[in-house]
C-alpha positions in Angstrom: 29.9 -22.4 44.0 32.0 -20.9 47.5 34.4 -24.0 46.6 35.3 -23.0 42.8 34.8 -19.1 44.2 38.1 -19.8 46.5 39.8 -21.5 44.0 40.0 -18.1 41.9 40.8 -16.6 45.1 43.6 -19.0 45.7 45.1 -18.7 42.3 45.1 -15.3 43.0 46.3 -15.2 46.3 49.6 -18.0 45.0 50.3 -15.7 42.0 50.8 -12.4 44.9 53.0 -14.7 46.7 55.1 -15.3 43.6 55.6 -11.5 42.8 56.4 -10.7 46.8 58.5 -14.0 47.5 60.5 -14.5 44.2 59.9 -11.3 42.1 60.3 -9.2 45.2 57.6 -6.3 43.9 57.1 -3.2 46.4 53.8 -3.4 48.3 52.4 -0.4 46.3 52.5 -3.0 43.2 51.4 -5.7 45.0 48.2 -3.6 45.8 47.8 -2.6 42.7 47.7 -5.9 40.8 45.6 -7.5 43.8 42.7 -4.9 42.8 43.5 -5.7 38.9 42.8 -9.3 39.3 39.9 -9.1 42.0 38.4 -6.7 39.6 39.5 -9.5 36.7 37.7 -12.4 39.0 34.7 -10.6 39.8 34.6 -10.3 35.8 35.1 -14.1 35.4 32.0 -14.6 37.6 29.9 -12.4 36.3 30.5 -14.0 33.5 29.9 -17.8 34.8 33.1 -18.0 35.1 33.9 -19.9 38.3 37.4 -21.5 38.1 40.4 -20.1 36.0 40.9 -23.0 34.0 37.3 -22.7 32.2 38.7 -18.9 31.1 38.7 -18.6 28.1 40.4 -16.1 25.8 37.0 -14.1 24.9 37.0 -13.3 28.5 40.2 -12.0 28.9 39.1 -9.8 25.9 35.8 -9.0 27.3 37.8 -7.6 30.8 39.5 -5.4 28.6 36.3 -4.1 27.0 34.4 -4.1 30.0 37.5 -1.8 31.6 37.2 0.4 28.8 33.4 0.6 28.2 32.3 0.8 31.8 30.5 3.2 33.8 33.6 4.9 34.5 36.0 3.9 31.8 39.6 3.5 32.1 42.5 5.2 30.2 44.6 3.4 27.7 47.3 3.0 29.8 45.4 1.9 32.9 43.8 -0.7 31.2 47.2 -2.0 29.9 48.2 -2.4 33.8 45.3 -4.2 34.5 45.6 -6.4 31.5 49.0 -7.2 32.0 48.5 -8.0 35.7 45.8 -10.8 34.1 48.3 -12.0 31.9 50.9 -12.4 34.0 48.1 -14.2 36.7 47.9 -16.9 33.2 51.1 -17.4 33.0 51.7 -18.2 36.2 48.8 -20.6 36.3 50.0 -22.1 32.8 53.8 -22.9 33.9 52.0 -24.3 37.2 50.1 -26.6 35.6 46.9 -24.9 37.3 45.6 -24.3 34.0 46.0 -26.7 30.9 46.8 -23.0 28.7 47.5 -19.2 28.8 44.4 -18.3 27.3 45.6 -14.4 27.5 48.6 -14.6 25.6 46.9 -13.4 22.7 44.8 -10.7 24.3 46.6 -7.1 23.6 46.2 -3.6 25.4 44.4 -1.0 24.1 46.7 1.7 21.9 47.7 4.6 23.9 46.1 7.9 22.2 49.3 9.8 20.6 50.2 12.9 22.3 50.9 15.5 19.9 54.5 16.9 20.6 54.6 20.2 22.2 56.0 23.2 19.8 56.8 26.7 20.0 55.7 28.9 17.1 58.8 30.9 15.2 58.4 34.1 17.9 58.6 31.5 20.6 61.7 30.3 19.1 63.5 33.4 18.5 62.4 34.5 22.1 63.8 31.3 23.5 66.9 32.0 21.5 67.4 35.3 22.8 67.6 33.9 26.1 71.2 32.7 25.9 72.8 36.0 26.6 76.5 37.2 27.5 79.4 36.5 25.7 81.8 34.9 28.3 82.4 31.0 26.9 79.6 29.4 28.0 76.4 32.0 27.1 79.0 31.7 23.5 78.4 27.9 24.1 75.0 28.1 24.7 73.5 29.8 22.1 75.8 27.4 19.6 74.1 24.4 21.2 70.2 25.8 20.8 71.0 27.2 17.4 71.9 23.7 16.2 69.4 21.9 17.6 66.7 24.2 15.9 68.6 24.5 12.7 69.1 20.6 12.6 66.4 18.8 14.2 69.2 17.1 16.1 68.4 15.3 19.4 70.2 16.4 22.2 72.0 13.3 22.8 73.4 14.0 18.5 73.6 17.8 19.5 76.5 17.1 22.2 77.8 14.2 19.9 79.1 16.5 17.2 82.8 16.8 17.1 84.8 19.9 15.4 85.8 18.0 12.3 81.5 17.2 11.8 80.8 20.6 11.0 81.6 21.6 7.7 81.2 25.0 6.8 82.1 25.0 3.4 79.0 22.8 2.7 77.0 24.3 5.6 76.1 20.8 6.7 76.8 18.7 10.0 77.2 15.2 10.2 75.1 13.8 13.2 75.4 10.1 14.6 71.6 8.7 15.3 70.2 6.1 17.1 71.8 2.5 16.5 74.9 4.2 15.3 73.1 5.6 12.2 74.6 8.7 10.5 73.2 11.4 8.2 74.2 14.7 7.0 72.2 17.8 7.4 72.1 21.0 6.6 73.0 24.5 9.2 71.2 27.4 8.4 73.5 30.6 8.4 72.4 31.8 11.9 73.5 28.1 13.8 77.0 28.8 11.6 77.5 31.8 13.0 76.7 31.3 16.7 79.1 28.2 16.2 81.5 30.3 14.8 81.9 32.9 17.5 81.4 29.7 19.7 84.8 28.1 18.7 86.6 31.8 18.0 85.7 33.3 21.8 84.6 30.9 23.9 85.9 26.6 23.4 89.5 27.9 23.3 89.1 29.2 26.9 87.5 25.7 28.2 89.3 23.4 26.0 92.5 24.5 27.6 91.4 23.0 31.2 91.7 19.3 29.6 93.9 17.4 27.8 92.0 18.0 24.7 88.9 16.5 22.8 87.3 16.2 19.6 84.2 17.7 20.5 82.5 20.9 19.5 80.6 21.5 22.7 82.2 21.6 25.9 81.8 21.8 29.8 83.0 23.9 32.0 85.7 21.3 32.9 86.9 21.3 28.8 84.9 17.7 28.3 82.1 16.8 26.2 79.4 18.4 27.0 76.4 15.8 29.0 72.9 15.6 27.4 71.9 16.4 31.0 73.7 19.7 30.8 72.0 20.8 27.4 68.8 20.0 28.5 69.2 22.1 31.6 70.8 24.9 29.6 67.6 24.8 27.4 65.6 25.1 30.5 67.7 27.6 31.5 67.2 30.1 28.5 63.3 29.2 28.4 63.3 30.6 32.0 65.4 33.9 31.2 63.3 34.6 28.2 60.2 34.1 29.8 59.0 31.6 27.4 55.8 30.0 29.4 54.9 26.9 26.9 56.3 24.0 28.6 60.1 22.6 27.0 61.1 19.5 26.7 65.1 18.5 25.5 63.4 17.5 21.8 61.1 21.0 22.4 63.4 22.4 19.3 63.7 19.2 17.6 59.9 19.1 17.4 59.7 22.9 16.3 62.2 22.1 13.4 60.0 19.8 11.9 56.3 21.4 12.7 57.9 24.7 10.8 59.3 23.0 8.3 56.2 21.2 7.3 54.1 24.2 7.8 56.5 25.9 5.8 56.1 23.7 2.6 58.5 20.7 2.9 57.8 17.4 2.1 57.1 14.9 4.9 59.5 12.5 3.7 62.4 15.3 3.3 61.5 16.1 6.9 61.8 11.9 7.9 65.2 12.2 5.9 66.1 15.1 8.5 64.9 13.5 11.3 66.6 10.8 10.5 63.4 8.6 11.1 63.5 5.4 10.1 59.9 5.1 9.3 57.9 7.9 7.8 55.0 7.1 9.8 56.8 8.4 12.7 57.5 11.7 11.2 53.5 12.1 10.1 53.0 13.1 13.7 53.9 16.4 12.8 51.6 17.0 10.0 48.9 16.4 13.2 50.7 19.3 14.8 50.6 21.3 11.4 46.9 21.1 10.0 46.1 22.4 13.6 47.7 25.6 13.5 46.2 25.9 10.0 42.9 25.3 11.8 43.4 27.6 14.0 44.2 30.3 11.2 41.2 29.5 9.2 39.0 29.7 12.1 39.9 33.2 12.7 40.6 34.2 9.3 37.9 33.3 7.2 34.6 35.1 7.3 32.8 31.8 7.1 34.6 29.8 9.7 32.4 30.1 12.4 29.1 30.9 10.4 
């Protein structure tokens, strides 16, 4: 048994080599998947399992339930490291020829639990709002950019993408670019409109001049396009004047859009259309986020909520 016990070892101990000597992982990874695979051997053996090549793919399976199921079970995405540091010890041994197959290819990790996205609630908002103050170009700029995003739903990376000619006032609707070059029209409530408005009256005229011109609606201090960096630190920035304490993120108002719109009434698949989602089932998140908060209201509105 000690002779087919080192040959796990040795397998092992060649696949580490690979990863230092032609992969060139940091020694903090290195440690890592040496305790994933001695974890994964001492598995095999347990198991009867005394040489990798009589592995088979119920055993890679039954790691993963064993990592998951144990005394001290492992989170999702744990358990994903570890399985992926057996996998790659498979394929290694496969395109070696130590092992006639990769009996892990197969063999997927467990699905991450989905983290509801963080929202404000409409008082939240308007505080946060209320944080861009002054009316010297930029606190004009500000307040343009965060009353967009929440009147949109855009993504920052849209929000900053919008040029002058975009906005159309007549219609009250903004064209925004998505991901893969996608495009969609939305609408701008009357609030975003006018913060834009006194935006491109009193303030972009004084930073445009300071470059040789551009298309678009929101600028630096230097007269270029604004950076999704920037935005997402002048969000920060008015959450920290207004003394908002929840926790932003850059899609913090993207995620409030659609949480009050749905609590609001609308329809989950006008809200996708908004979103520009390209699967509904990626907008239902929100409805999560929605039957919460009614939750929470029935709990302390009804009289027989917590009888």
């Amino acid at each position: 048994m000690a002779v087919a016990t080192d040959r796990l070892d040795a397998v092992v101990d060649a696949y580490l080599a690979h990863l230092a000597v032609e992969r060139g992982s940091s020694p903090n990874t290195l440690r890592a998947y040496g305790n994933d695979l001695r974890r994964y051997t001492g598995h095999l053996r347990g198991s009867g399992v005394a040489d990798l090549a009589a592995a088979r793919e119920a055993d890679v399976s039954g790691f993963v339930v064993a990592l998951r199921s144990g005394e001290t079970p492992l989170a999702a995405s744990s358990t994903a490291r570890a399985l992926a540091a057996v996998r790659g010890l498979h394929r290694f041994a496969a395109r070696d020829g130590l092992v006639p197959d990769d009996v892990s290819r197969a063999v997927t990790p467990p699905a991450a639990a989905k983290r509801l996205p963080r929202t404000l609630s409409v008082d939240e908002v308007e505080q946060l709002l209320a944080g861009c103050i002054g009316d010297g170009p930029t606190g004009l700029r500000d307040r343009a950019l965060l009353e967009l995003l929440y009147s949109t739903g855009a993504r920052i990376s849209e929000a900053v993408g919008i040029d002058v000619d975009d906005l159309d006032t007549s219609t009250r609707t903004v064209l925004l670019r998505g991901k893969g070059g996608k495009q969609r029209i939305v609408p701008v409530g009357r609030p975003a409109l006018a913060a834009v408005d006194a935006w491109l009256v009193r303030g972009r005229p004084a930073l445009s001049a300071r470059s040789h011109g551009t298309p678009a609606l929101l600028l630096n201090a230097r007269g270029r396009r604004l950076s999704r960096q920037s935005a997402w630190h002048v969000l920060r920035g008015a959450a920290e004047v207004a003394g908002v304490r929840t926790e932003v993120s850059p899609h913090t108002l993207r995620h409030c859009f659609a949480t009050h719109l749905l609590s609001g009434g609308a329809d989950v698949r006008v809200v996708q259309e908004l979103l520009g989602h390209a699967s509904v089932a990626t907008t239902q998140v929100y409805t999560h986020v929605s039957v919460d908060a009614l939750r929470e209201v029935y709990a302390t509105a009804h009289p027989r909520a917590r009888a």
